[in-house]
N, C-alpha and C positions, 0 to 999 in steps of 0.2 A: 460250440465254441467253449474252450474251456476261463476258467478264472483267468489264467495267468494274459492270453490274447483279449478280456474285455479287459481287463487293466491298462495294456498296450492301446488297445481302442480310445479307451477316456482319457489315457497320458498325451496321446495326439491331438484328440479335439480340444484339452485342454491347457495345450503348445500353442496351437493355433488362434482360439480367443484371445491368448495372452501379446502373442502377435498384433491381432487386431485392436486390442486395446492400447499396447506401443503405441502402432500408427496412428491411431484417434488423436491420441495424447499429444503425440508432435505436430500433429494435422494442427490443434487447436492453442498448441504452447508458439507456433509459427504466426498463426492470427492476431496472439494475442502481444505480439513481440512487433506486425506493421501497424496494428495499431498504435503501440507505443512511440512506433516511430515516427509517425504523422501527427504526434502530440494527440491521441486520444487515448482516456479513461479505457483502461484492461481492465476493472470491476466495478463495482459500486463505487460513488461519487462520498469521496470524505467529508466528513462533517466539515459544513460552511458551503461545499459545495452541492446542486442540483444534476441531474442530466437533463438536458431537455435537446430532444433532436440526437441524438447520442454524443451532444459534447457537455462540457462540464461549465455550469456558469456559478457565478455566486448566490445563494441563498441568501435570506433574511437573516439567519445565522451566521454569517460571514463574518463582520463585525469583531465575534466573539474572537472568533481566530487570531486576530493581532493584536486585542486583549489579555490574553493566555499567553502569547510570545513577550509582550510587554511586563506583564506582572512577575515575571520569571526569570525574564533579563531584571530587570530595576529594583526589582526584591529579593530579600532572603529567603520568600516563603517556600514550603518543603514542598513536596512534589506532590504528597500525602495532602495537604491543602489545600494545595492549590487544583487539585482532583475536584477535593469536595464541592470547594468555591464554586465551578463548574460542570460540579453534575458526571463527572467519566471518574473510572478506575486507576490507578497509579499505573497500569499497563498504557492503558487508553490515553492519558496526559503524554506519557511518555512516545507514543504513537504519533500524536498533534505536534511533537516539539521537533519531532525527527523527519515529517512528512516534507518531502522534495513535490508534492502537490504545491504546496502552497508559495512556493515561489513560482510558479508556472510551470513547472516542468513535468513530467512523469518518469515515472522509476519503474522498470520490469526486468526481473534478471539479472540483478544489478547492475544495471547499465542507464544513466540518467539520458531522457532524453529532450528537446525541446519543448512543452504543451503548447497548447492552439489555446489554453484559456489565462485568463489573466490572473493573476499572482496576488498572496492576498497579503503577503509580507515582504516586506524589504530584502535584498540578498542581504543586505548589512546586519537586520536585524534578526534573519537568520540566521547568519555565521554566529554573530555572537550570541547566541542560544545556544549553538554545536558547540561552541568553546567554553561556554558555562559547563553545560552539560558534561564537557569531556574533565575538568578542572572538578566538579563535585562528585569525579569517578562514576558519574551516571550509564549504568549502562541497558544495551537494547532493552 
């Protein structure tokens, strides 16, 4: 067999993995899309929340979650602060403020959908976090 037919050889078997790895992918982007739809956790449980059982309940942490929404509605304080205050990154604060967990729901694909667990902030006092956030040009 010369050069040019093992190349053809390995261009196929490496068509082929690439196949199987597609199908894996949507095999596993489709699970993770009924799960969302039946209100369950697609990954890890965000902070405030636990898994137990594979659904998502409130931690001892919980608490803190509407705390963070609160000081940030009712204050001036920067985001950079208000990070420190509690221990996460300006990415990570900014993750907490934006997280559709925390009203009950689940988000995959951009597509909100109803959660099975219960909500650790108000829709009310969510939105007006989203409107804060959008008003001090905060972005993702």
């Amino acid at each position: 067999m010369n050069e040019n037919e093992e190349l053809k050889k390995e261009n196929e078997k490496l068509k082929r993995e690439i196949e199987l790895l597609r199908f894996e992918k949507e095999k596993l982007k489709k699970g993770m899309e009924s799960r969302a739809k039946s209100g369950h956790a697609v990954s890890r449980a965000p902070f405030g929340y636990k898994i137990v059982e594979g659904l998502l309940e409130k931690s001892e942490s919980s608490p803190i979650v509407e705390n963070i929404f609160l000081d940030f509605q009712d204050t001036n304080i920067s985001l950079n602060k208000l990070a420190k205050k509690y221990g996460f990154s300006v990415n990570g604060i900014k993750k907490v403020l934006r997280n559709f967990t925390y009203l009950g729901k689940i988000k995959f694909d951009g597509v909100v959908h109803d959660g099975n667990h219960d909500p650790l902030v108000s829709s009310t006092l969510f939105n007006h976090v989203q409107d804060k956030l959008e008003r001090n040009g905060i972005k993702k």
